[in-house]
N, C-alpha and C positions, 0 to 999 in steps of 0.2 A: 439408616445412617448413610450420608450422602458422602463417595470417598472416591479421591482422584486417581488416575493410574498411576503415578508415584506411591500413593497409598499401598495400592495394592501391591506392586511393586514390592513393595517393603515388607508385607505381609507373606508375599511368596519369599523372600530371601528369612524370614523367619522359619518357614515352614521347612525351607532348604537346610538350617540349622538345628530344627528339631530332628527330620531324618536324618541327619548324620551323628546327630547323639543317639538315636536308637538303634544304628548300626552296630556301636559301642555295646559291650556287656557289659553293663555295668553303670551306665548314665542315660537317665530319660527323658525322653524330648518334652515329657510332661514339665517337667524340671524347665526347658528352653523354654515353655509358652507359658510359666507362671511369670519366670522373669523378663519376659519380652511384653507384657501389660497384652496376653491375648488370652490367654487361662479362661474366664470366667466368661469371655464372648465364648469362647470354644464351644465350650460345655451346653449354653446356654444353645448355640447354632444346633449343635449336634441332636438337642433335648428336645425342638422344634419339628425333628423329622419324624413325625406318628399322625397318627390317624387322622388329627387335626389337618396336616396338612397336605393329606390324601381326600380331601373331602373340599380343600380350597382349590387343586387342583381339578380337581374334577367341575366344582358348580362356577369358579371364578378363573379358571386357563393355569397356564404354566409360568407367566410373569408374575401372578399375586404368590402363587405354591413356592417359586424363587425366592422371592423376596420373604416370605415367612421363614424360609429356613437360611436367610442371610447367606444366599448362593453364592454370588459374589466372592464374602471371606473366603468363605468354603473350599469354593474353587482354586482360588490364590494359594492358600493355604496349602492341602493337599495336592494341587501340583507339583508347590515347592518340595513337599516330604516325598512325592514318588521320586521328581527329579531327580535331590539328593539319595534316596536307597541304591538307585538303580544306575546311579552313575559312580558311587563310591563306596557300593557293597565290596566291588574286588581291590579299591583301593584301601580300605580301612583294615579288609584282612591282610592284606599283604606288609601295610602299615604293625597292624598287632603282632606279626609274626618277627619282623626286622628290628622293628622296634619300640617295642612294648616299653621300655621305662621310658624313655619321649613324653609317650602317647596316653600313660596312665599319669604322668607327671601333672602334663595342662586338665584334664578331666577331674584328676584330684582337686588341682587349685580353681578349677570352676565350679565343680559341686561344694567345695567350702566354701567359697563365697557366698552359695545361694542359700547355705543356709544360714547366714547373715540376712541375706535379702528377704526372704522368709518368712523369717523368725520378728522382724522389725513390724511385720505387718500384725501379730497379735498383739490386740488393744488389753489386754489382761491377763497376764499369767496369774491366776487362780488357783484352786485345787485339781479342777478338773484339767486345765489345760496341762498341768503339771504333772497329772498321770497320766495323760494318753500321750505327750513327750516322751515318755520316760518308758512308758507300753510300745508305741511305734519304734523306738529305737532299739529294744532289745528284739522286738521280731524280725525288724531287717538286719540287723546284724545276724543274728539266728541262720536269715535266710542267704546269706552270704558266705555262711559257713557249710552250706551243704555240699553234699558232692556234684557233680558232676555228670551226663553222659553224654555217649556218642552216638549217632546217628540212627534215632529212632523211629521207625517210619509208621508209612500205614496212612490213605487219606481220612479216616475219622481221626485219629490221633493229629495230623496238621490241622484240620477245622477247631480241635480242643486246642490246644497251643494257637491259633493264631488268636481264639477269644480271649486267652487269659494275657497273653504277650499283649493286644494290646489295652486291657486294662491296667495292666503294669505302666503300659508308654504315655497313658493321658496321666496317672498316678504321680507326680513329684516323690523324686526320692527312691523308687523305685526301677527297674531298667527292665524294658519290655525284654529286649534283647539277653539279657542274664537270666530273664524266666525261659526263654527256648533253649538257653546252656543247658540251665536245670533239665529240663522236657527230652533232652536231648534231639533235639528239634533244628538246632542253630544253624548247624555244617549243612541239615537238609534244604533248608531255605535258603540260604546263601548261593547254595549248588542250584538248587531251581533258579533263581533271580541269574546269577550268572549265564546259564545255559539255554535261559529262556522256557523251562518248564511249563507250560499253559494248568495244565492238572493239578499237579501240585502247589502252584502257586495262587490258583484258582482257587482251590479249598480252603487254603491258607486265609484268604481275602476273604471268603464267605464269611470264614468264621472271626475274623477282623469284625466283619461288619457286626453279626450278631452281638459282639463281645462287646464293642463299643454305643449303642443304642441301646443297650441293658444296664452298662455301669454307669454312662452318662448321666442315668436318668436318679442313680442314686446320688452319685456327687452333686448333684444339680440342688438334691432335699437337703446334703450336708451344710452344704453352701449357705442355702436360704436359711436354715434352723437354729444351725448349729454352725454359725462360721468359724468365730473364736477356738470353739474345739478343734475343728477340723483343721485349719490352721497349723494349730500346734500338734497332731498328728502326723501333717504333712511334713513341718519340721523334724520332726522323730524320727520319721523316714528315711530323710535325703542324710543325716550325721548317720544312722547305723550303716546307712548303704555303703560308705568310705572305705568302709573293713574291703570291700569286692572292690575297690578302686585304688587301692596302696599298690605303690610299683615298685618294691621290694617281694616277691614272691620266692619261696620254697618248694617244690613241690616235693612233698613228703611219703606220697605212695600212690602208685598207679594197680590199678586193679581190672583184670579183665571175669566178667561175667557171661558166658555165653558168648553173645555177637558185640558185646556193650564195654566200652569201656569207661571208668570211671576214675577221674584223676583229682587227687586231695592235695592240695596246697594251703599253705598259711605263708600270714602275713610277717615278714621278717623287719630286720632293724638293715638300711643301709651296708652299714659295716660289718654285719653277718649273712650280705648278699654273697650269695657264689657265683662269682664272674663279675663284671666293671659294674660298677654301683653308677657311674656317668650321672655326678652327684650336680656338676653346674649346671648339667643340660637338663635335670630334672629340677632344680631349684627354678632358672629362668624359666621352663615351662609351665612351673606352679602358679608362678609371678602371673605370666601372661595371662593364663588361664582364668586365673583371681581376677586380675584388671578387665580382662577380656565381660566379667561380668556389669559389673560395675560400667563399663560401655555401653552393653544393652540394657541399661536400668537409665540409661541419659537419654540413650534413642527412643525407649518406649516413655519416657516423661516429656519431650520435645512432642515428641506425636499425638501425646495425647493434649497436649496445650490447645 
């Protein structure tokens, strides 16, 4: 696919928008590259990188092995998602910290929308689509209601959390980032990226990689088989995840285990928030949020004209 540096351009400010929803617990950049019309290049790029084109490498040089694994994207891409991590890892926590209803406001009104966006792309709601909806939404809600912990180390445990974290972040609906909450993984990564860790952020990557070249290659069979279904799984997904993205929070018991702590909150009603409910600054930011989808579903229709 022949594409100009504006293209790519574009591609890299996507990629800049995905890492910064995976910084997010709770919103996945998977989610950014469904509705920014790159999802299924993604997938497709990523699915390219095997033996095949270890072998075009080899007999045909490094320009055909490029272009079979659609480097280019690639690279635009994944710049953009390092750029963004590592340039607003300490902004995002410190953002979540000052002002979590803000910040859970527009993230809500952006992951509702997308499950508009979505949801409009399955050609049939059937039986089957209408139970794996209905299946993927009580496991992500499920999994939003879990607890919590803190800072769990160890480099084979970062290699396992960075594989699952990012199957979670290519996943719509899901938030790589809210599976390192879980893992109690989060604060350690964050601390690495910030500090500049080479080791732990290293093993972390490894197992990025691995995670990603293994799940890719199933969503790729979902995709092709079974689109319809998957679809409407993916829908499932992104409405139970909401439950981890209400900015009305509780926290109803903190609990220490050992070294670990573990902190249980539910989802409250505005008006039985304890402390400023900052009810306009969370309505307009829902707004935005919402709208803010629906902008990148005009960008990536333009683009792809």
């Amino acid at each position: 696919m022949q594409r100009s540096f504006i293209n790519y351009l574009v591609i890299c400010l996507k990629g800049i928008a995905m890492g910064a929803a995976d910084v997010v617990p709770g919103v996945s950049g998977g989610t950014i590259a469904f509705i920014s019309g790159i999802y299924e290049e993604l997938i497709t790029s990523i699915n390219n990188i095997n033996l095949q084109a270890f072998k075009i490498l080899k007999t045909e040089g490094v320009k055909k092995a490029w272009q079979h694994v659609n480097g280019n994207f690639m690279a635009a891409l994944f710049l953009g998602i390092a750029i963004s991590i590592l340039s607003l890892a300490k902004l995002m926590h410190w953002l979540l910290e000052e002002y979590p209803i803000m910040v859970w406001s527009f993230f809500f009104g952006l992951v509702l929308a997308s499950i508009f966006f979505v949801g409009k792309q399955i050609k049939k709601w059937d039986a089957k689509a209408i139970v794996g909806f209905a299946i993927a939404a009580i496991v992500a809600y499920y999994i939003t209601t879990l607890p919590a912990m803190n800072q769990h180390g160890g480099y084979f445990y970062m290699f396992i959390s960075g594989a699952l974290a990012i199957c979670a972040m290519i996943l719509p609906g899901i938030s790589g980032a809210f599976i390192l909450v879980l893992l109690g993984s989060y604060g350690t990564i964050l601390g690495a990226l910030s500090s500049f860790d080479l080791k732990i952020v290293g093993v972390f990557i490894l197992g990025v990689i691995v995670g990603i070249l293994s799940f890719a290659r199933i969503l790729k069979y979902l995709f092709t088989h079974y689109e319809n279904l998957t679809l409407a799984i993916l829908t499932g997904f992104i409405l139970g995840s909401l439950n981890k993205i209400w900015p009305w929070k509780l926290v109803t018991e903190i609990k220490r285990i050992g070294d670990k702590t573990i902190v249980l909150d539910e989802s409250t009603s505005p008006f039985n928030y304890d402390g400023d409910p900052q009810m306009l600054w969370a309505i307009l930011l829902a707004v935005v949020g919402f709208l803010t989808i629906f902008l990148l579903e005009k960008i990536a229709t333009v683009n792809n004209d």
